[in-house]
C-alpha positions as CSV (number, residue, x, y, z in Angstrom):
1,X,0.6,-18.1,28.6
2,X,4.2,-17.8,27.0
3,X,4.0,-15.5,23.8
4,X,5.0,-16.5,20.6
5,X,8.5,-14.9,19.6
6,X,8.2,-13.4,16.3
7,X,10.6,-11.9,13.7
8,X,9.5,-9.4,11.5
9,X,11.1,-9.0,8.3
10,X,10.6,-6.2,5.7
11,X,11.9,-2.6,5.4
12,X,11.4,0.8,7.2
13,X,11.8,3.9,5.2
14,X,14.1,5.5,3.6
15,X,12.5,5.2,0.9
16,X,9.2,6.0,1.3
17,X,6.7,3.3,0.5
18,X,3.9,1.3,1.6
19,X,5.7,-1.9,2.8
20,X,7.4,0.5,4.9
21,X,4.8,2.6,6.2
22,X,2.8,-0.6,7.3
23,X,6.2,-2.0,9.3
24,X,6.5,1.1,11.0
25,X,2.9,1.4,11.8
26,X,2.7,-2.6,12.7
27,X,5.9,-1.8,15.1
28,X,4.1,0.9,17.1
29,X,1.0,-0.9,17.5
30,X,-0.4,-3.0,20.2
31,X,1.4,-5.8,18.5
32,X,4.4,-5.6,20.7
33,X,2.0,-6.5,23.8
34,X,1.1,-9.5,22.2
35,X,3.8,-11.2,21.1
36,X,7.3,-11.1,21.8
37,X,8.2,-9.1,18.2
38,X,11.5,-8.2,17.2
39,X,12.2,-6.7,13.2
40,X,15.0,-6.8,10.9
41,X,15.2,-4.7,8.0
42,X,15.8,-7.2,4.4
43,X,16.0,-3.9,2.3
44,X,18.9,-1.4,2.1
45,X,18.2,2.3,3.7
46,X,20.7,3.8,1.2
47,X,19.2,2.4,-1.9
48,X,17.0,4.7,-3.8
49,X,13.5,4.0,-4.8
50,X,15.1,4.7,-8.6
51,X,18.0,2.0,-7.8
52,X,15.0,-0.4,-6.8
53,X,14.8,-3.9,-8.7
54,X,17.2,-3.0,-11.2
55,X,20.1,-6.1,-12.4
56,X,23.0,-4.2,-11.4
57,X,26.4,-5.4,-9.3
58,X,25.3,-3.1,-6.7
59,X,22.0,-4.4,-6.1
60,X,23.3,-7.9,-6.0
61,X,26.0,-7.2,-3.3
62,X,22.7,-5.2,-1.4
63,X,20.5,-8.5,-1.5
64,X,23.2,-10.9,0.0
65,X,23.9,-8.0,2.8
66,X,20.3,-8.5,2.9
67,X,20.2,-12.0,3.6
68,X,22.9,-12.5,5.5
69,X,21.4,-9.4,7.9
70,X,18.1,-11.5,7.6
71,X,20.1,-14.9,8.8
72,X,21.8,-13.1,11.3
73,X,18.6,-11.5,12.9
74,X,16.7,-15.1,13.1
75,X,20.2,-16.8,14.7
76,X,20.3,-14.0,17.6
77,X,16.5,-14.0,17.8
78,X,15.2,-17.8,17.7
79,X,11.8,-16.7,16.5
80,X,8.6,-19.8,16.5
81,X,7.5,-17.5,13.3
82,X,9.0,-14.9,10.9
83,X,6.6,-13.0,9.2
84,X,8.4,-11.6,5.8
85,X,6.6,-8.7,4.3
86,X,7.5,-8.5,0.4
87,X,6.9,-6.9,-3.2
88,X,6.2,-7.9,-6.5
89,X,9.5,-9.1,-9.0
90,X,13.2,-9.0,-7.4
91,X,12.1,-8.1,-4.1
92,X,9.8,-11.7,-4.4
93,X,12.8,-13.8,-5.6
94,X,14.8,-12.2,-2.6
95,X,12.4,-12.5,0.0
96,X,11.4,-16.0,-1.1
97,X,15.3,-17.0,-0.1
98,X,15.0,-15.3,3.3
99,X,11.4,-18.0,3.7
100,X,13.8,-20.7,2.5
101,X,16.2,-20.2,5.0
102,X,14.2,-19.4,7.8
103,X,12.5,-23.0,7.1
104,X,15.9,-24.5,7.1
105,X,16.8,-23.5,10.5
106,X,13.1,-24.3,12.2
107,X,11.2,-21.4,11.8
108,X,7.5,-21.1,11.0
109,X,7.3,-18.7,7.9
110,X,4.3,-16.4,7.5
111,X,4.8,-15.3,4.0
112,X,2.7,-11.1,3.3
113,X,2.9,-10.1,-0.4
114,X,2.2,-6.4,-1.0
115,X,0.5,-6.5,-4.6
116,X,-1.8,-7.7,-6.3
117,X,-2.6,-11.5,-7.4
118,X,-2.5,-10.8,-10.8
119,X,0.9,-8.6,-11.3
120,X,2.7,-10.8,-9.0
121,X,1.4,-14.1,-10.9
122,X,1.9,-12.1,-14.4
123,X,5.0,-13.5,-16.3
124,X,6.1,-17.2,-18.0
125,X,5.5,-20.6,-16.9
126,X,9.1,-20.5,-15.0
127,X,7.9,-17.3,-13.0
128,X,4.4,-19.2,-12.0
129,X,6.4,-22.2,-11.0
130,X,8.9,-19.8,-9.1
131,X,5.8,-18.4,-7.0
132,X,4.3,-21.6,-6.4
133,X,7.7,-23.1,-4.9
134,X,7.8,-19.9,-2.8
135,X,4.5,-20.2,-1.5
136,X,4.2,-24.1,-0.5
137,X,7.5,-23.2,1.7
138,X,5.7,-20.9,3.6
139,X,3.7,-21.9,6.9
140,X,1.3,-19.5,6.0
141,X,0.0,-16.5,3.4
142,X,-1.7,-13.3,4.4
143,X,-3.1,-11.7,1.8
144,X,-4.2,-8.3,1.4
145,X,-7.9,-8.5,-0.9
146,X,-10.2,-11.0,-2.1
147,X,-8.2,-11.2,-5.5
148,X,-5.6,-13.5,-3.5
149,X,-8.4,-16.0,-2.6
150,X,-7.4,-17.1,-6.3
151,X,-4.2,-18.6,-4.6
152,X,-5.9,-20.6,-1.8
153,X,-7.9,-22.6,-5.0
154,X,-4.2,-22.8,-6.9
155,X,-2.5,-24.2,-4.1
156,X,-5.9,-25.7,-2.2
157,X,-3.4,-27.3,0.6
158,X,-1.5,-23.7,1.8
159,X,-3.1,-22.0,4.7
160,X,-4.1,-18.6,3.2
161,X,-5.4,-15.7,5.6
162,X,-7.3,-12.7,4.4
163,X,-5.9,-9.7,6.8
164,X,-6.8,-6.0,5.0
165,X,-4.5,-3.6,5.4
166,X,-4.9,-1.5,8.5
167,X,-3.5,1.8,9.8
168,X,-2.9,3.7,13.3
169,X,-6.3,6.2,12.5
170,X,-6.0,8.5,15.3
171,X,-4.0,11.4,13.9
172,X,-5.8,11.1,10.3
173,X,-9.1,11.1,12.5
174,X,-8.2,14.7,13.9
175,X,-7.8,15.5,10.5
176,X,-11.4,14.5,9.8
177,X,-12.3,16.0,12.7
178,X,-11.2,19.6,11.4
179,X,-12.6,19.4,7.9
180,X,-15.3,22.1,6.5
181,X,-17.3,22.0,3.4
182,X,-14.5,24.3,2.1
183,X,-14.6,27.0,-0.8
184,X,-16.6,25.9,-3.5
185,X,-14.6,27.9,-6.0
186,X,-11.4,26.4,-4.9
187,X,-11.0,22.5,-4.8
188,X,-7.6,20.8,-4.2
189,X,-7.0,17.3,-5.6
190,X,-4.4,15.1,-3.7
191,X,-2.4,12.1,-5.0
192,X,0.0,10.8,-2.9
193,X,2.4,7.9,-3.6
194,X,4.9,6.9,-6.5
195,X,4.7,8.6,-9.1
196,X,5.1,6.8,-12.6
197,X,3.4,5.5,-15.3
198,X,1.9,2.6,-13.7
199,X,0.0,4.5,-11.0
200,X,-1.8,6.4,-13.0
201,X,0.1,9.9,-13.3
202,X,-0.1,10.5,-17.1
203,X,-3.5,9.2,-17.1
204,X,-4.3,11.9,-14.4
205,X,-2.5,14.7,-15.9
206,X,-4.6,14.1,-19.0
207,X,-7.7,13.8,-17.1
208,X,-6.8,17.1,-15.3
209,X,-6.0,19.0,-18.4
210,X,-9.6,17.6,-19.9
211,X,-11.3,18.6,-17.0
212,X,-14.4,21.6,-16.9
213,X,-14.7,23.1,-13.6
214,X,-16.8,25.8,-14.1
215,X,-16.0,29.0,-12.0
216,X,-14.2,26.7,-9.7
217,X,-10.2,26.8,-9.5
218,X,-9.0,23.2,-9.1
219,X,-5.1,22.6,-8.3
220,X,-3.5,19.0,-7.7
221,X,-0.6,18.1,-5.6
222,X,1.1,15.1,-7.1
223,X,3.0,13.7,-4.0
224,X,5.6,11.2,-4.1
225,X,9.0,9.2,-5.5
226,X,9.6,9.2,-9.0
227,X,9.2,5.2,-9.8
228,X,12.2,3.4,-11.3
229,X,12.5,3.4,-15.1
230,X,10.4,6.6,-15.3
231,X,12.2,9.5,-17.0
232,X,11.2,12.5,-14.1
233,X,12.6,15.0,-16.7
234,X,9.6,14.2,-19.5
235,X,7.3,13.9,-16.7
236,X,7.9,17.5,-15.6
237,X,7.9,18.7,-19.4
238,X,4.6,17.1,-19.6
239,X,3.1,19.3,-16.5
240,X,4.9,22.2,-17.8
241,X,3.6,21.9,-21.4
242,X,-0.5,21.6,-20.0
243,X,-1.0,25.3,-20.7
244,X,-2.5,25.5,-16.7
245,X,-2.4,28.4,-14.6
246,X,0.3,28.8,-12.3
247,X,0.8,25.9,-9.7
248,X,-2.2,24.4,-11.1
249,X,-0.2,21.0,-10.5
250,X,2.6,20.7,-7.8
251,X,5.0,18.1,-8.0
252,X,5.9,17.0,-4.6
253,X,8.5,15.1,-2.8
254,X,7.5,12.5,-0.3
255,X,6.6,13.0,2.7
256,X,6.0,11.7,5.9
257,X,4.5,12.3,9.6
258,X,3.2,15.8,10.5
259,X,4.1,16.9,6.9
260,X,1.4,13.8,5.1
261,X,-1.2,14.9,7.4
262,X,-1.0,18.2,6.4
263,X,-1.8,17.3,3.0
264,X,-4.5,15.7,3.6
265,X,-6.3,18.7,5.7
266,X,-5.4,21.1,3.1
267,X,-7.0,18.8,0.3
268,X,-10.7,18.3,-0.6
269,X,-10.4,15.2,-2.8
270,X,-8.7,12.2,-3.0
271,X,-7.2,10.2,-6.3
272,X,-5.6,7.0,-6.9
273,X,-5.8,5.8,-10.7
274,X,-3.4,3.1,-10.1
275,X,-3.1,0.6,-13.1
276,X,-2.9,-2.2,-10.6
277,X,-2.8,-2.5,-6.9
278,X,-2.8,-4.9,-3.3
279,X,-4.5,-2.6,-0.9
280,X,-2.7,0.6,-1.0
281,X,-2.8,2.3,2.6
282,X,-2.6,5.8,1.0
283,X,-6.5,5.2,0.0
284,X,-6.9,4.1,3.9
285,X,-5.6,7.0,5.0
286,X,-7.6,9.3,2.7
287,X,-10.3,7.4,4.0
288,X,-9.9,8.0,7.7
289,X,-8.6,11.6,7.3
290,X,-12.6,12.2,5.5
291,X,-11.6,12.6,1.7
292,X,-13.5,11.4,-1.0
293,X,-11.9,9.3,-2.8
294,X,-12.0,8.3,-6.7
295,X,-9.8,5.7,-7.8
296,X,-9.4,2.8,-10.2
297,X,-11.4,-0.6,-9.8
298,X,-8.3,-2.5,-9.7
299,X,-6.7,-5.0,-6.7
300,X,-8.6,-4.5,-3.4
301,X,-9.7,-0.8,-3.8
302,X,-13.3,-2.1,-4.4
303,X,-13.3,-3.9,-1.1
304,X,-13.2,-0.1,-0.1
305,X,-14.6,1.8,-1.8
306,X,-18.4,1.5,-3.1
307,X,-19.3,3.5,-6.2
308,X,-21.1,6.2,-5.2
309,X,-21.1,6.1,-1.5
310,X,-17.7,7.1,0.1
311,X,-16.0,7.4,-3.5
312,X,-16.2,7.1,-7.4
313,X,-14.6,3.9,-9.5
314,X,-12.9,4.0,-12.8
315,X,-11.7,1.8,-15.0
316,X,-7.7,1.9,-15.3
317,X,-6.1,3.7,-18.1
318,X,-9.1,5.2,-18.8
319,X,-8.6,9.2,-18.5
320,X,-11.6,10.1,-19.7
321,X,-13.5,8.7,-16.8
322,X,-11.2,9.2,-14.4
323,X,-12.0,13.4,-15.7
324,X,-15.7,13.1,-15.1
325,X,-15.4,11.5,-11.5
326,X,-13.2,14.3,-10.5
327,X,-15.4,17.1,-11.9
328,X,-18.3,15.7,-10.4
329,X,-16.6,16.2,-7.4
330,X,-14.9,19.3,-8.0
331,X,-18.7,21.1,-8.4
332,X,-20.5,18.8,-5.6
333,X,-19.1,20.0,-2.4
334,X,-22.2,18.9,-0.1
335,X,-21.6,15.5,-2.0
336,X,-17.7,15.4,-0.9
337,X,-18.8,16.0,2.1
338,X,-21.2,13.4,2.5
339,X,-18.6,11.2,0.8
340,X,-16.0,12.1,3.3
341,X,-17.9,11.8,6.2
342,X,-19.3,8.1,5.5
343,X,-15.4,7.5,4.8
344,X,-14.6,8.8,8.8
345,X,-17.3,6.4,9.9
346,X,-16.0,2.9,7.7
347,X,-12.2,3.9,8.7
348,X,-12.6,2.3,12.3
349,X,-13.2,-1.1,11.1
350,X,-9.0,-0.1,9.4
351,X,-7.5,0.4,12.7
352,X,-4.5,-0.7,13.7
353,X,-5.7,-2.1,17.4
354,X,-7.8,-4.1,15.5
355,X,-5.6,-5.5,13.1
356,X,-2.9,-6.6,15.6
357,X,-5.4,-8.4,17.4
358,X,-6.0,-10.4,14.6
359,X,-2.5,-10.9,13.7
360,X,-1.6,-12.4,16.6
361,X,-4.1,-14.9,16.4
362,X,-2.8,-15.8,13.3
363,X,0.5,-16.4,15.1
364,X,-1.2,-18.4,17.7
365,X,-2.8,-20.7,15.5
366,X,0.7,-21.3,13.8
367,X,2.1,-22.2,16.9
368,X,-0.8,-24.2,18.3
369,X,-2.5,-22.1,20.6
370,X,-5.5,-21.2,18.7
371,X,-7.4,-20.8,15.4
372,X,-8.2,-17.8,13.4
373,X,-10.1,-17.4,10.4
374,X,-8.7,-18.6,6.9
375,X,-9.7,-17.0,3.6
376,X,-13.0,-18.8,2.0
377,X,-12.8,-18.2,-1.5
C-alpha cells in the first residue's frame, strides 16, 4: 500500500519550546516509516522567544518569509495532507494562512493547536469568528485534552481527534531507572519551561519563600526562556530580594538533550503552576523520568495527573496551595517515591511509538484508507 505523503509544518528550536520539542521528537519517531513525511519550518530560527508575537516591521517581514517558505515546501513536496502545528494569538492568525493556502492548492489540512481551548477562544466576537473560519478550513483538528471536545460541539460538522501529547521515553526512563529515595534533608524542586508570569513563576517564588521545611534544605532550579513582555531584570530583583540562603533558587537558561535530563536526575520534585495550559510535555517528561509532580488543575494536566496518586493539584494563582503541596512533598520522601514510581509505570501509555501509530491512522482515514477514532465529547 502506497503511503500517504505528508508535510509537516511547525518549528524546530532555536528557541526552545514545546511546539518544537514535539516536531523534533515527532521527526525521529517511527512516523517516518509510516508515511512518506517531509517538514518545513513556518517559524524563524533567528527570532527570539522575547521577539515572539510582538506587532513590529520585523516580525511582519519574518511571517511572509514564513509563508512563502511554507508555499514553497508544499509546491516541491505535493503532500495528500499537511499537518500545521500552531500556538495561541499571532502564531494562530499566521498559521491559519499557511491552512488557507495549502487548501487552495489541493491539500488536506490537519490543523494541531498547542494550547488550551479556553486561551485560544479568549478574546472579542471578531477573534471567535477568526478561529471558527480557521477551523472549518481545516480537514481535520487534533487536539491535545478533553477541554477541546468543547470545539467538536461548537462546530458539530469538523472532524476533531483527541491525540495526547506523547514523547520518545527511553532516555527519561533510564533516568527513572537511576533514582533513589535521596537525602531527606536535601530536596530539589525543578521547573522547567518559560518563565514569566503566566506560568506560574511569581506565584512559585512566593510559594517557595512561604514554605516550612523543617530541617530539610530545599533549593529550586527555575529552568527556562524569559517569556515576551516579562521584565527578566524585576524578575531576578525578586529572587534576589527573598532573604534565602545562597542558591536557594537558580535561574537557568534552557536547555536541551543530555543537559534536560540531567535535571531531571538531579531533582526530587517536579512543579508546573502554569496559569493555563494544552498538554505541556515538560509534565510528560517529569513523568517518565519518575518525579512527582504538583502542578495547577488547568488545560489537560488533570488528564495526567490524579490528586494524590502520581502528583498533587492546585488551583492557579493560588500560592498558598501551591506552598503546602510542595512541603508535603519536601518532608515525604517514601511518598515521592511512591509518587514517582506510579509516574514510571503510567509514562508508557505517553510513548512516542505509540503515538505515531495513531497519527498515521489519522492520516489514513483523511485519505481514505482507514478510520481512526474521533473525539466523543
Amino acid at each position: 500500500m502506497k503511503k500517504p505523503r505528508v508535510l509537516l509544518a511547525g518549528h524546530l528550536a532555536p528557541p526552545v519550546g514545546g511546539i518544537a520539542t514535539f516536531c523534533r521528537t515527532l521527526l525521529d519517531s517511527a512516523l517516518a516509516g509510516l508515511v512518506d513525511l517531509s517538514f518545513v519550518q513556518t517559524s524563524s530560527q533567528r527570532r527570539s522567544l522575547a521577539a515572539s508575537g510582538k506587532a513590529t516591521g520585523t516580525n511582519l517581514v519574518e511571517a511572509v518569509k514564513d509563508c512563502s517558505r511554507f508555499v514553497g515546501a508544499v509546491l516541491a513536496n505535493r503532500p495528500a495532507i499537511v499537518h500545521v502545528c500552531t500556538a495561541v494569538g499571532a502564531s494562530f492568525l499566521k498559521n491559519g494562512l499557511c491552512v488557507a493556502l495549502a487548501r487552495a492548492l489541493g491539500c488536506r489540512v490537519v490543523l494541531h493547536p498547542h494550547c488550551g481551548y479556553g486561551r485560544l477562544y479568549a478574546g472579542p466576537p471578531l477573534w471567535r469568528w477568526s478561529c471558527d473560519r480557521i477551523f472549518r478550513l481545516s480537514s481535520a483538528v487534533i487536539v491535545l485534552s478533553k477541554e477541546w471536545f468543547a470545539l467538536q460541539r461548537r462546530l458539530p460538522d469538523l472532524d476533531v481527534f483527541y491525540l495526547p501529547n506523547a514523547l520518545d521515553i527511553g532516555p527519561y526512563q533510564e533516568v527513572a531507572s537511576r533514582r533513589t529515595t535521596g537525602d531527606p534533608l536535601r530536596v530539589r524542586i525543578l521547573y522547567l519551561s518559560h518563565i514569566g508570569r503566566s506560568k506560574g513563576t511569581y506565584d512559585l517564588l512566593e510559594a517557595f519563600k512561604a514554605m516550612d521545611t523543617g530541617a530539610a534544605r530545599v533549593e529550586i532550579d527555575i529552568v527556562g526562556d524569559i517569556l515576551p513582555g516579562e521584565d527578566e531584570a524585576l524578575l531576578k530583583a525578586r529572587v534576589e530580594g527573598m532573604s534565602l540562603p545562597a542558591n536557594a533558587v537558580r535561574m537557568r537558561p534552557p536547555v536541551s538533550g543530555d543537559d534536560k535530563l540531567a535535571y531531571f536526575e538531579r531533582a526530587d520534585i517536579f512543579v508546573f503552576p502554569s496559569h493555563d495550559e494544552g498538554m505541556p510535555l515538560a509534565v510528560l517528561e517529569a513523568m517518565a523520568a519518575g518525579l512527582p509532580v504538583v502542578a495547577t488543575a488547568v488545560g489537560g494536566i488533570p488528564e495526567l495527573i490524579e490528586d494524590g496518586e502520581n502528583g498533587v493539584l492546585v488551583a492557579p494563582r493560588c500560592p498558598r496551595d501551591l506552598s503546602r503541596a510542595l512541603e508535603r512533598l519536601c518532608r515525604d520522601p517514601l511518598l515521592r517515591t511512591r509518587m514517582g514510581s506510579r509516574n514510571t509505570r503510567l509514562a508508557h501509555d505517553l510513548d512516542i511509538g505509540l503515538y505515531a501509530r495513531k497519527l498515521a491512522s489519522v492520516y489514513d482515514s483523511l485519505t481514505g484508507e482507514g478510520e481512526t477514532s474521533r473525539a466523543d465529547g
